[in-house]
MIBA-711995 format. One record per residue: x, y, z of N, C-alpha, C in turn; residue in one letter. Coordinates in steps of 0.02 Angstrom, whole numbers, plus 50000, padded with zeros to 5 digits. Example, Ala and Ser with C-alpha at 12.3 -4.5 7.8 and 13.67 -1.06 7.14 Angstrom:
// MIBA-711995
nu | nv | nw | cau | cav | caw | cu | cv | cw | residuo
50660 | 49716 | 50390 | 50615 | 49775 | 50390 | 50660 | 49835 | 50390 | A .
50642 | 49888 | 50354 | 50684 | 49947 | 50357 | 50645 | 50002 | 50394 | S .
***
This chain:
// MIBA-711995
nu | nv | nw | cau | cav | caw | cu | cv | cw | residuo
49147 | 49345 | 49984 | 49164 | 49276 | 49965 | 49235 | 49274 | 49934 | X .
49272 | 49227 | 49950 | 49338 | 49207 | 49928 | 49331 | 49192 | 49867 | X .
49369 | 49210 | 49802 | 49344 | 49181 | 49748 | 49409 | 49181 | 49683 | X .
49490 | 49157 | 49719 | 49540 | 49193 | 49682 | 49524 | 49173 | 49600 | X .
49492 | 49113 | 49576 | 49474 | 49099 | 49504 | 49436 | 49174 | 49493 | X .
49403 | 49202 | 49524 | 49373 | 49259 | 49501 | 49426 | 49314 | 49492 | X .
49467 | 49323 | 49538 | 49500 | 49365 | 49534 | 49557 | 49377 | 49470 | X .
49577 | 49293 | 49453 | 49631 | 49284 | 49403 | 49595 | 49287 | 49338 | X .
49542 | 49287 | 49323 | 49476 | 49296 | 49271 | 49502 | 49357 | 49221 | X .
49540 | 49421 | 49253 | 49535 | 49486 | 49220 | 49601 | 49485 | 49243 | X .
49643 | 49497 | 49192 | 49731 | 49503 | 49180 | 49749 | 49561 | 49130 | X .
49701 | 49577 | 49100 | 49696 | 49603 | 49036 | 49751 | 49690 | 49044 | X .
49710 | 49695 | 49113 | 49748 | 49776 | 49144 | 49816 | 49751 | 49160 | X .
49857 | 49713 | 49153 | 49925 | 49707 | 49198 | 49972 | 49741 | 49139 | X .
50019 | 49734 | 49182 | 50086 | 49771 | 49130 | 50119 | 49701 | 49091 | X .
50106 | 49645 | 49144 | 50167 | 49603 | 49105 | 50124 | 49520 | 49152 | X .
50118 | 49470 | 49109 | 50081 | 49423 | 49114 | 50100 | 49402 | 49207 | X .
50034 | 49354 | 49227 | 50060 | 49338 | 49302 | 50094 | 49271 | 49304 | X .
50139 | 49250 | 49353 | 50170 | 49209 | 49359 | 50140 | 49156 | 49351 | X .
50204 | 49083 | 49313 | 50159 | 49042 | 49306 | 50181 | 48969 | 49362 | X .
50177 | 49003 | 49419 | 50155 | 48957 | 49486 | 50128 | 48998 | 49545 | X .
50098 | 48931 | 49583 | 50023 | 48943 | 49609 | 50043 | 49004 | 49668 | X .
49987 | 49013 | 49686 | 49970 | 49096 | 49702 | 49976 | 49073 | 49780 | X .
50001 | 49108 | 49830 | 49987 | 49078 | 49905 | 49972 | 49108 | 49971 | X .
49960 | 49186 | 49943 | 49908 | 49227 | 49994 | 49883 | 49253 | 49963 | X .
49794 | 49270 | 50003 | 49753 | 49321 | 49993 | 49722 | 49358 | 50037 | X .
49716 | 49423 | 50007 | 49694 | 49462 | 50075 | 49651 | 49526 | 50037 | X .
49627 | 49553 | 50065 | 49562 | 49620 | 50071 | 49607 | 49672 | 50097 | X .
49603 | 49740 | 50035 | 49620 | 49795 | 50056 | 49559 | 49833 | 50042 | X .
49510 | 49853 | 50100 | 49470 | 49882 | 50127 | 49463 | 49968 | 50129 | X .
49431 | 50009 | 50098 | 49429 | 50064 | 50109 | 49482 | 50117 | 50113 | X .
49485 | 50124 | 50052 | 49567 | 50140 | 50067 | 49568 | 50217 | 50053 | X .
49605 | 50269 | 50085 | 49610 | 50330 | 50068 | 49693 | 50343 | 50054 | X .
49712 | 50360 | 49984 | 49791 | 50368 | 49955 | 49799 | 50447 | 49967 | X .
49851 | 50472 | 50006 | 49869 | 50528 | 49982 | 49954 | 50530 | 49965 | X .
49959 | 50571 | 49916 | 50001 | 50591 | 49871 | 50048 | 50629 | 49864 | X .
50121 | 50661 | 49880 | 50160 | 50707 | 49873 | 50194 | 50695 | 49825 | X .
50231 | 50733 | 49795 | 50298 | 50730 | 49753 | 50319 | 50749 | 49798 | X .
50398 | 50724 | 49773 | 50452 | 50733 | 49830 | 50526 | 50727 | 49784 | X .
50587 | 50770 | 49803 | 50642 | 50757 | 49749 | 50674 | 50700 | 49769 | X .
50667 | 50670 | 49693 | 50715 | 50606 | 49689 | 50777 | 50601 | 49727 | X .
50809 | 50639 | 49739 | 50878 | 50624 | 49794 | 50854 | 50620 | 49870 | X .
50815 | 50641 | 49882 | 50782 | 50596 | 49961 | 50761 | 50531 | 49944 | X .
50735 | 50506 | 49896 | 50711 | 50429 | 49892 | 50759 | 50390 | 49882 | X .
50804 | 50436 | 49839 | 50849 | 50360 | 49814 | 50913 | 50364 | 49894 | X .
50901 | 50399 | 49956 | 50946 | 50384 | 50015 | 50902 | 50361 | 50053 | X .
50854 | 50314 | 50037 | 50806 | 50268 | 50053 | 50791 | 50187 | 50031 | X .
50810 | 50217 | 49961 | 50771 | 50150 | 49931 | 50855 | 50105 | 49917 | X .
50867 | 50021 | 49908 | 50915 | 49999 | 49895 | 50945 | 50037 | 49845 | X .
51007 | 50041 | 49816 | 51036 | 50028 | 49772 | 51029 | 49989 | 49714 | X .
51008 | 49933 | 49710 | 51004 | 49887 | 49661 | 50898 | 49888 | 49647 | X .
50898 | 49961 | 49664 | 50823 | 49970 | 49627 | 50807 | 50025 | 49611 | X .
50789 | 50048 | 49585 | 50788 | 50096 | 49524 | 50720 | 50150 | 49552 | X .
50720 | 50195 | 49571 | 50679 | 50260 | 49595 | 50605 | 50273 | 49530 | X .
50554 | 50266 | 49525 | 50510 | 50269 | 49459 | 50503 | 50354 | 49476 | X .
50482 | 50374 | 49411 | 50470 | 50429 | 49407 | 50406 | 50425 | 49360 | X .
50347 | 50489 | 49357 | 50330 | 50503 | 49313 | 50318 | 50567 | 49305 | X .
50344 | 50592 | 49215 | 50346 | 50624 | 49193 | 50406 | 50683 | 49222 | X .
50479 | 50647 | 49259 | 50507 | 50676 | 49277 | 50499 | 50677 | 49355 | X .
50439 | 50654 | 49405 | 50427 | 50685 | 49448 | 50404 | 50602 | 49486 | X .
50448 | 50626 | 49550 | 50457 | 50560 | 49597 | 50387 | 50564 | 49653 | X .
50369 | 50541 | 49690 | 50294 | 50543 | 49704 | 50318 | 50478 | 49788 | X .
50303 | 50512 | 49836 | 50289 | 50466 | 49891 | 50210 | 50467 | 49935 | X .
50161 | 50386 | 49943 | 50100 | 50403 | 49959 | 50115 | 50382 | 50022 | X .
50047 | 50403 | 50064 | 50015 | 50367 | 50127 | 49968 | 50334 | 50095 | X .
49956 | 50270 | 50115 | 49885 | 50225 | 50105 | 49889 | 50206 | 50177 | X .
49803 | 50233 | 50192 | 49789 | 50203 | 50245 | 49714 | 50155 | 50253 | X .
49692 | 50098 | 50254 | 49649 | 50059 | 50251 | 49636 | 50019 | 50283 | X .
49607 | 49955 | 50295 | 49577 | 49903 | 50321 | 49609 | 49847 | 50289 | X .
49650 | 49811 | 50323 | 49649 | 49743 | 50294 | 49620 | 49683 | 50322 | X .
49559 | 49645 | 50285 | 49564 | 49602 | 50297 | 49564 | 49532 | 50262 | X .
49542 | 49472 | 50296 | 49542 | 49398 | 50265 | 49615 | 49375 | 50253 | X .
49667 | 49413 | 50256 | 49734 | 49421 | 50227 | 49750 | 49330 | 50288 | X .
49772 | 49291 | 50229 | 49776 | 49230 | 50234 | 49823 | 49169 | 50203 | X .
49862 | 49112 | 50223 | 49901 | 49088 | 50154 | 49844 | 49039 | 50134 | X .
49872 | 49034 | 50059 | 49804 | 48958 | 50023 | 49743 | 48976 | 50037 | X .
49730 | 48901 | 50049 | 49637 | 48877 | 50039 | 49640 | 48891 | 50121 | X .
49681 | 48903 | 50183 | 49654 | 48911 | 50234 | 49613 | 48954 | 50255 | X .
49584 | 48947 | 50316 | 49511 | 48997 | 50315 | 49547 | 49066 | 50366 | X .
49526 | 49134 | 50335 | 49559 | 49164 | 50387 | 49534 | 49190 | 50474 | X .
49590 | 49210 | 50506 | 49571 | 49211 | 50580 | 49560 | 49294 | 50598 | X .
49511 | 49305 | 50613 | 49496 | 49396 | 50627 | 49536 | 49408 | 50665 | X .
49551 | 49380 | 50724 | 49590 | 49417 | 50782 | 49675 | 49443 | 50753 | X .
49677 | 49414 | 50676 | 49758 | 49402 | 50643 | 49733 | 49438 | 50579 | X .
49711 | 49434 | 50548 | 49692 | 49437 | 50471 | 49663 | 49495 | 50458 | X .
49627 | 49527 | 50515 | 49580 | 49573 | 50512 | 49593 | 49658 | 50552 | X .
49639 | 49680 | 50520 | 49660 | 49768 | 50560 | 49667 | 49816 | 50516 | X .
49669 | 49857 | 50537 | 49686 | 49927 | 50512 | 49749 | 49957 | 50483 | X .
49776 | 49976 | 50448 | 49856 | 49973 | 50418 | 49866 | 50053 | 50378 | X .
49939 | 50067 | 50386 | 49949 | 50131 | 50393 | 50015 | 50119 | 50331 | X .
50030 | 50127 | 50267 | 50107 | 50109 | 50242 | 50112 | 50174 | 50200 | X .
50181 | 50182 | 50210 | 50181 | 50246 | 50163 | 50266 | 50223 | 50106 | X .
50222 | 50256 | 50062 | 50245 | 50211 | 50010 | 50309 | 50245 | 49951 | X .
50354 | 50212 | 49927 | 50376 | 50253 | 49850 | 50380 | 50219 | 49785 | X .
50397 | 50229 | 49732 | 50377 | 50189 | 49691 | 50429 | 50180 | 49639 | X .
50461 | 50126 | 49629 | 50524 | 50121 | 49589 | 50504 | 50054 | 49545 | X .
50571 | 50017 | 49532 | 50560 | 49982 | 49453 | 50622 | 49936 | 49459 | X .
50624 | 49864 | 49422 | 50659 | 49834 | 49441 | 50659 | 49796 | 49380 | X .
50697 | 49764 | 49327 | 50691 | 49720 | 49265 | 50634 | 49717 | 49246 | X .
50614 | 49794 | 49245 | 50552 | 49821 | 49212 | 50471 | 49803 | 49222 | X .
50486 | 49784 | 49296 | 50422 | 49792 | 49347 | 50419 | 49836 | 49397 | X .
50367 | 49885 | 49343 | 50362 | 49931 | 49420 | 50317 | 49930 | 49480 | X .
50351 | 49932 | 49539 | 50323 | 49938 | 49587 | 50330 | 49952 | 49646 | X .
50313 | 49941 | 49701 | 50331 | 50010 | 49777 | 50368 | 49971 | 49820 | X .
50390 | 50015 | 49852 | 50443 | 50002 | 49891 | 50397 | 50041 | 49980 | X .
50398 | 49991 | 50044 | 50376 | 50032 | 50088 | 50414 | 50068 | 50133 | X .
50425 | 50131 | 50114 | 50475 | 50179 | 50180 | 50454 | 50176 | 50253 | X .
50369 | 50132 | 50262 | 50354 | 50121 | 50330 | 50278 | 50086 | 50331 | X .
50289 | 50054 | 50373 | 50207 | 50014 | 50378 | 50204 | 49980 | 50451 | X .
50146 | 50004 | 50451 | 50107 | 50006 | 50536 | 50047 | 49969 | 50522 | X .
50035 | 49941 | 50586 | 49973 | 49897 | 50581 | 49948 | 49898 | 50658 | X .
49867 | 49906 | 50665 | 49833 | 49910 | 50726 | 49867 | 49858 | 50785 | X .
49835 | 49797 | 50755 | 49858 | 49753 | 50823 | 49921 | 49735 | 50812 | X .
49936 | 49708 | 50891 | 50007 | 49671 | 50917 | 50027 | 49630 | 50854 | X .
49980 | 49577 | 50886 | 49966 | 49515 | 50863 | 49981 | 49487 | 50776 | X .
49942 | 49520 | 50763 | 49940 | 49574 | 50679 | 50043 | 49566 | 50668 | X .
50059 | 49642 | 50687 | 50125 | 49655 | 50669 | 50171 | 49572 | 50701 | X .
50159 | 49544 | 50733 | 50202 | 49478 | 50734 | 50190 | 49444 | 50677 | X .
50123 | 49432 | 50661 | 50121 | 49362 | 50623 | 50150 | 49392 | 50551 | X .
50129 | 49469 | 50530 | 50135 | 49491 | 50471 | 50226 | 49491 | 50465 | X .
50250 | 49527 | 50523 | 50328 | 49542 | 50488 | 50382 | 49480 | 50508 | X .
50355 | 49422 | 50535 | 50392 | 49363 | 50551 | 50377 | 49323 | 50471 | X .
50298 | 49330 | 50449 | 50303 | 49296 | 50385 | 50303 | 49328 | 50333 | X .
50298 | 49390 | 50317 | 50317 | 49418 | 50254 | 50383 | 49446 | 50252 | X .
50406 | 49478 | 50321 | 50474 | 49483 | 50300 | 50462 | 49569 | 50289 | X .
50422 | 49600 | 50309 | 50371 | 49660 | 50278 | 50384 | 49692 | 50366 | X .
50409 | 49771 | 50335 | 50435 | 49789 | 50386 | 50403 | 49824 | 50458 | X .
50349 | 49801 | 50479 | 50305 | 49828 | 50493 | 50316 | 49862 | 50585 | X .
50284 | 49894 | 50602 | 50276 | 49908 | 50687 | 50212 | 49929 | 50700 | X .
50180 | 49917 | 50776 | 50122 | 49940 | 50806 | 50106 | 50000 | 50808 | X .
50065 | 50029 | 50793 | 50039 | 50084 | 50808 | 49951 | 50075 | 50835 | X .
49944 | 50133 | 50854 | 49874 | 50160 | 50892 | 49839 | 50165 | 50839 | X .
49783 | 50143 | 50797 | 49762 | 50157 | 50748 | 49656 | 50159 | 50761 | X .
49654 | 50215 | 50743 | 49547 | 50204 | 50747 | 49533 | 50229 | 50697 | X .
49462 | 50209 | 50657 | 49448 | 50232 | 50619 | 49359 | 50226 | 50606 | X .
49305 | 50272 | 50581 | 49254 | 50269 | 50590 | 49225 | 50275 | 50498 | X .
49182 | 50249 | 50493 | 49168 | 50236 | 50420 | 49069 | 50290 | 50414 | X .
49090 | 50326 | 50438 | 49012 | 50373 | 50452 | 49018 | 50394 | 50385 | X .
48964 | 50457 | 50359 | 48981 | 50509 | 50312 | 49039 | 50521 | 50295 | X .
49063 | 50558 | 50355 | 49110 | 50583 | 50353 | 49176 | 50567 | 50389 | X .
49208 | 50523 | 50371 | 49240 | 50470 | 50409 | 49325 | 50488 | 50415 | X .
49329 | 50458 | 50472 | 49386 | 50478 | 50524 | 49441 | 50412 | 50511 | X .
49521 | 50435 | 50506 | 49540 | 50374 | 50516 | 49611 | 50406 | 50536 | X .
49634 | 50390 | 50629 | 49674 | 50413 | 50661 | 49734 | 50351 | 50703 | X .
49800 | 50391 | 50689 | 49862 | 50329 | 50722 | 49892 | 50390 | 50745 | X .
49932 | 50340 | 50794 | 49979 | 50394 | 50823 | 50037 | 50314 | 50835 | X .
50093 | 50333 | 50811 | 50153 | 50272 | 50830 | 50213 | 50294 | 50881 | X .
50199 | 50288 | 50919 | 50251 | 50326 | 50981 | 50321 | 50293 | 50980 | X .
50318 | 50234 | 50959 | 50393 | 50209 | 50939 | 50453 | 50269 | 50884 | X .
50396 | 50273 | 50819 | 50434 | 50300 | 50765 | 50398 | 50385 | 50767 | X .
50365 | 50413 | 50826 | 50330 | 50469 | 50817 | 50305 | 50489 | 50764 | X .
50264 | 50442 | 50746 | 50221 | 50458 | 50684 | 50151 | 50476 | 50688 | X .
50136 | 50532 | 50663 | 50047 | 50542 | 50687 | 50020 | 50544 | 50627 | X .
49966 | 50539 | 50617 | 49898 | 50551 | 50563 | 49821 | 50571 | 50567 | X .
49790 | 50606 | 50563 | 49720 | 50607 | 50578 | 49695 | 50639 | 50524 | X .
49646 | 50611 | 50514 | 49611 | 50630 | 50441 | 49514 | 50643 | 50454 | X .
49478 | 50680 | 50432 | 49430 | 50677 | 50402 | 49402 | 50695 | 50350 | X .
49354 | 50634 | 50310 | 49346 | 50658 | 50241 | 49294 | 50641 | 50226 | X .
49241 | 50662 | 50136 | 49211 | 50651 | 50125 | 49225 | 50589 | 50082 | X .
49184 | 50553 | 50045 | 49192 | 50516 | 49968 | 49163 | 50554 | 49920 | X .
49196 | 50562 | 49852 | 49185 | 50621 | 49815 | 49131 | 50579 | 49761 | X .
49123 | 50610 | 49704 | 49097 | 50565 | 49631 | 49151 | 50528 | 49634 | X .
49145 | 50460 | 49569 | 49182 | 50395 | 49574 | 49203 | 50435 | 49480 | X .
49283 | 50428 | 49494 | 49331 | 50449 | 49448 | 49315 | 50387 | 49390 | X .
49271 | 50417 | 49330 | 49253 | 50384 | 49271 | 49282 | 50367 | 49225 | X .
49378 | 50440 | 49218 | 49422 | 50405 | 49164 | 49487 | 50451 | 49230 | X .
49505 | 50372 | 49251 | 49571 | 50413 | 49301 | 49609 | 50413 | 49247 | X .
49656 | 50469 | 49272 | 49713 | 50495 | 49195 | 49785 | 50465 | 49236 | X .
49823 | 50455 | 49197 | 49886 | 50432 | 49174 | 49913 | 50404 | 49226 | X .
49908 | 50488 | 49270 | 49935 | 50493 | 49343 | 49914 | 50434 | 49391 | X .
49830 | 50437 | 49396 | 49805 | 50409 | 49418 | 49808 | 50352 | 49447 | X .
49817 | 50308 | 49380 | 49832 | 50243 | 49371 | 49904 | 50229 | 49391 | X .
49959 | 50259 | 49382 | 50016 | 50236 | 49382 | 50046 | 50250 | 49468 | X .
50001 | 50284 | 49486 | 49997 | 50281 | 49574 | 49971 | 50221 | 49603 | X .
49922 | 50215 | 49574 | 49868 | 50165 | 49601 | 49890 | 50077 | 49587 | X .
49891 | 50086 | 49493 | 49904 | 49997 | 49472 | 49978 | 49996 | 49479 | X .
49996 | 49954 | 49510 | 50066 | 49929 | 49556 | 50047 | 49832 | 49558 | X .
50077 | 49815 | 49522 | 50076 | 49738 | 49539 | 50137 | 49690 | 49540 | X .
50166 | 49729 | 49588 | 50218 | 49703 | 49641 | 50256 | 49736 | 49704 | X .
50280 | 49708 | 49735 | 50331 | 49765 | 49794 | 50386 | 49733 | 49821 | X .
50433 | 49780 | 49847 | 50479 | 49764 | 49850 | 50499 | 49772 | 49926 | X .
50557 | 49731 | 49931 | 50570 | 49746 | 50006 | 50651 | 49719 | 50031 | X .
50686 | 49746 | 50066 | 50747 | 49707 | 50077 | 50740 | 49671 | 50164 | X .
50792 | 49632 | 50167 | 50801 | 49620 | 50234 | 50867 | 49578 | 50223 | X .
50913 | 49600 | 50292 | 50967 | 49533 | 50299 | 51013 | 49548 | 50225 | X .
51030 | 49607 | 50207 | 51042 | 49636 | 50148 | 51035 | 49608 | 50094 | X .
50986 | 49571 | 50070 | 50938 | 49544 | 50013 | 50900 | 49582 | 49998 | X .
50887 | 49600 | 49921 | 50816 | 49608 | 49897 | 50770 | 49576 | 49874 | X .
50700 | 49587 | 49889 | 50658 | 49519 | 49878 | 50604 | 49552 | 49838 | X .
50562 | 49522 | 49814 | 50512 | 49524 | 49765 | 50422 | 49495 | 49780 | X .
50365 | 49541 | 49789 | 50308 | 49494 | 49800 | 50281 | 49518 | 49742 | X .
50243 | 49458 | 49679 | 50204 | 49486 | 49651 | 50148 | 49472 | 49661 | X .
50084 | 49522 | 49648 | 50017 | 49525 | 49659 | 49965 | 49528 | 49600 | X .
49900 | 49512 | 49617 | 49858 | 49528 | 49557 | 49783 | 49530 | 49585 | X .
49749 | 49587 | 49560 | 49702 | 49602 | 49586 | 49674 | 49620 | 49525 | X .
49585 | 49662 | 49527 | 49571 | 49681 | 49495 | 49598 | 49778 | 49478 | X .
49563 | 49818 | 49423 | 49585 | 49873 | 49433 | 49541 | 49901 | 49491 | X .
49589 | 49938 | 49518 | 49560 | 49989 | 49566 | 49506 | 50043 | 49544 | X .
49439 | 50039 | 49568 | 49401 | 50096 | 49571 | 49398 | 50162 | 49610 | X .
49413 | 50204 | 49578 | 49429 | 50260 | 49628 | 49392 | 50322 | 49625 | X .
49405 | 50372 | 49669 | 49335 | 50427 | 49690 | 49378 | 50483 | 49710 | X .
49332 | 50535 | 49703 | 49379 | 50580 | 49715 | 49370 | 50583 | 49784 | X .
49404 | 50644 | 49848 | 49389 | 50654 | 49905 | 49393 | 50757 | 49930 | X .
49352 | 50724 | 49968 | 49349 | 50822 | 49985 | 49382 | 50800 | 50061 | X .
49454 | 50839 | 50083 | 49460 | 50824 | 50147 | 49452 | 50872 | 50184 | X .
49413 | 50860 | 50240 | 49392 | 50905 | 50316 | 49425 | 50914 | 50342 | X .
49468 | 50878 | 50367 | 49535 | 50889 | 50407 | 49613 | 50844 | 50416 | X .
49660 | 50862 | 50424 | 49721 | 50822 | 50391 | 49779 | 50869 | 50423 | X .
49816 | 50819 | 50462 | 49837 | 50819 | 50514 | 49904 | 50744 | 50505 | X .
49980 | 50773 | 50475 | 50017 | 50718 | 50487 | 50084 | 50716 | 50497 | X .
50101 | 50687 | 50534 | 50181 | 50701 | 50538 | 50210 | 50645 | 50545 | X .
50247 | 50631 | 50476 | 50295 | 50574 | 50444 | 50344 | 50615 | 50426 | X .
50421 | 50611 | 50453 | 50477 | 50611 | 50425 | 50508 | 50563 | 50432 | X .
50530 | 50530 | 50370 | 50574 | 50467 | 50361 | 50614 | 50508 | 50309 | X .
50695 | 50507 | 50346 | 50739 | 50527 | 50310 | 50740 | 50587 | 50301 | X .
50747 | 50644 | 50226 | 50744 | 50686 | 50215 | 50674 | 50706 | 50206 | X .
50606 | 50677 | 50206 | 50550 | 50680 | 50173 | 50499 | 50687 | 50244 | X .
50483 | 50712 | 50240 | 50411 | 50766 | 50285 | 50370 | 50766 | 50262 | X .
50311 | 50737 | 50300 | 50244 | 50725 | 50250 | 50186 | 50777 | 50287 | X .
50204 | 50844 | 50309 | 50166 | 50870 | 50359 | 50117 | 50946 | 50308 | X .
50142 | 50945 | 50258 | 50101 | 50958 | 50210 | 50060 | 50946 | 50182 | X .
50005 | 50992 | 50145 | 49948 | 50962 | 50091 | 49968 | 50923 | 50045 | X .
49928 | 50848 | 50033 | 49955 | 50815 | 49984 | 49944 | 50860 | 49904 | X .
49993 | 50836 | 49863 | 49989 | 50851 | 49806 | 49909 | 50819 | 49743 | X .
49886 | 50761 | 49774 | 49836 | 50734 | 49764 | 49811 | 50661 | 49800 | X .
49730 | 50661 | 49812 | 49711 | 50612 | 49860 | 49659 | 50580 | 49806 | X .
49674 | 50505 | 49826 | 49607 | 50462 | 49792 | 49569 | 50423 | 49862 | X .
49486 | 50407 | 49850 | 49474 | 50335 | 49886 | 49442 | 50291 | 49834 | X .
49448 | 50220 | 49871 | 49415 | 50161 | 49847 | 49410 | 50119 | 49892 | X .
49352 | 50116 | 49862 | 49293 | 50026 | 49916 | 49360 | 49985 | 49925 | X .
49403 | 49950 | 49871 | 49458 | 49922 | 49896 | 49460 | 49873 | 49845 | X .
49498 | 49811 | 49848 | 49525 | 49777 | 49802 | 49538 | 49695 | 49852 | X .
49529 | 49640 | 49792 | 49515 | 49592 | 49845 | 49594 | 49552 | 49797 | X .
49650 | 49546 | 49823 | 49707 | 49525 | 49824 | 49718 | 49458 | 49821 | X .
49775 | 49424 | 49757 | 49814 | 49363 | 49791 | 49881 | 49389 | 49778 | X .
49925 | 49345 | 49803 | 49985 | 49353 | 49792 | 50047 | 49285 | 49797 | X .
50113 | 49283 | 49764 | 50149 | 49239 | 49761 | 50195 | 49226 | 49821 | X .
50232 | 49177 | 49814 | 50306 | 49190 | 49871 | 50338 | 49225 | 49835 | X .
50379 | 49259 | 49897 | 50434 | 49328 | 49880 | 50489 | 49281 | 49838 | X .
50520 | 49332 | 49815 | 50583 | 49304 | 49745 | 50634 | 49337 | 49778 | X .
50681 | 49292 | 49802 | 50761 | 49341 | 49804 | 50786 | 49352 | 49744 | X .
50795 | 49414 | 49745 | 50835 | 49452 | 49653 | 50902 | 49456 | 49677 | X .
50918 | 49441 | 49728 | 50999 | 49459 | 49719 | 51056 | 49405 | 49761 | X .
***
């Protein structure tokens, strides 16, 4: 059920109060499996703009894959359309800071259908391309892309572990992100978001299988750390030009 009064109910977790005009998409991030590298800050920052600031924690720069399900993803009170609203999505992510909101920046984002990547990167402005994407939600569940444009592959199988009772520091500061960033048309722009906190689990992975190089950064290694979660039910504002 759609329910953004529910969602705006619990603010209490944010870093910094939510905006005070009205909210104008919502969408479902579905099943989500995060994995995790550090990576040295001088590959990110010949990535990320200039006029945004690389986050670190504890000294140590961090780029994820999230790969999940999106759906209902919709503007307003309209009702959403499955054949548009409803796919599979691949973004791999870094995480920087901007007049002291931190939040991610996407080095790449893929989405199952055609259809999908039109409506999404004509109206968000969100840099997205097609890829081959399947995924199976069994036990032990599978979730595989291959993007022949940008030769990007992924294949994963995993378990769901126990559900993480006090995520530590790290945890959270991977995970709670309530905003992102993005340029285009050499602008930088701004979406902020608000959800509830993320519940998360640990994972045992079976098999893992990926090859992302964007830039200096190679993601064909064991991550440094993996979370899952059932998912998080999203609104969000219009983008802000900051510059």
């Amino acid at each position: 059920m759609i329910d953004p009064d529910h969602i705006l109910a619990d603010i209490s977790h944010r870093p910094w109060e939510i905006p005070d005009t009205a909210w104008r998409y919502y969408q479902e991030w579905n099943n989500v499996i995060f994995l995790h590298w550090q990576v040295h800050q001088d590959e990110l920052e010949r990535l990320v703009p200039s006029n945004i600031t690389v986050d670190t924690f504890g000294g140590d720069s961090w780029v994820s894959l999230v790969a999940f399900t999106m759906e209902k993803i919709k503007p307003g009170l309209l009702p959403p359309i499955a054949a548009i609203s409803d796919f599979h999505e691949i973004n791999v992510r870094t995480y920087v800071t901007k007049n002291n909101k931190p939040g991610v920046y996407f080095l790449s984002i893929e989405a199952e259908k055609l259809l999908s990547v039109f409506f999404a990167k004509h109206l968000s402005g969100l840099p997205y391309t097609k890829a081959v994407i399947k995924r199976s939600n069994d036990e032990c569940q599978m979730y595989a892309s291959v993007n022949i444009q940008k030769q990007f592959q992924f294949d994963i199988s995993f378990k769901i572990g126990a559900e993480i009772d006090s995520p530590t520091e790290l945890d959270r500061w991977l995970t709670e992100r309530y905003c992102l960033y993005f340029d285009k048309s050499s602008h930088t722009f701004r979406y902020e978001i608000h959800h509830k906190p993320w519940k998360l689990f640990d994972v045992e992975i079976i098999k893992l299988e990926t090859e992302y190089t964007i830039g200096d950064i190679n993601l064909s290694r064991k991550p440094d750390l993996a979370h899952f979660s059932d998912g998080v039910k999203v609104i969000a504002w219009p983008r802000q030009r900051l510059d």
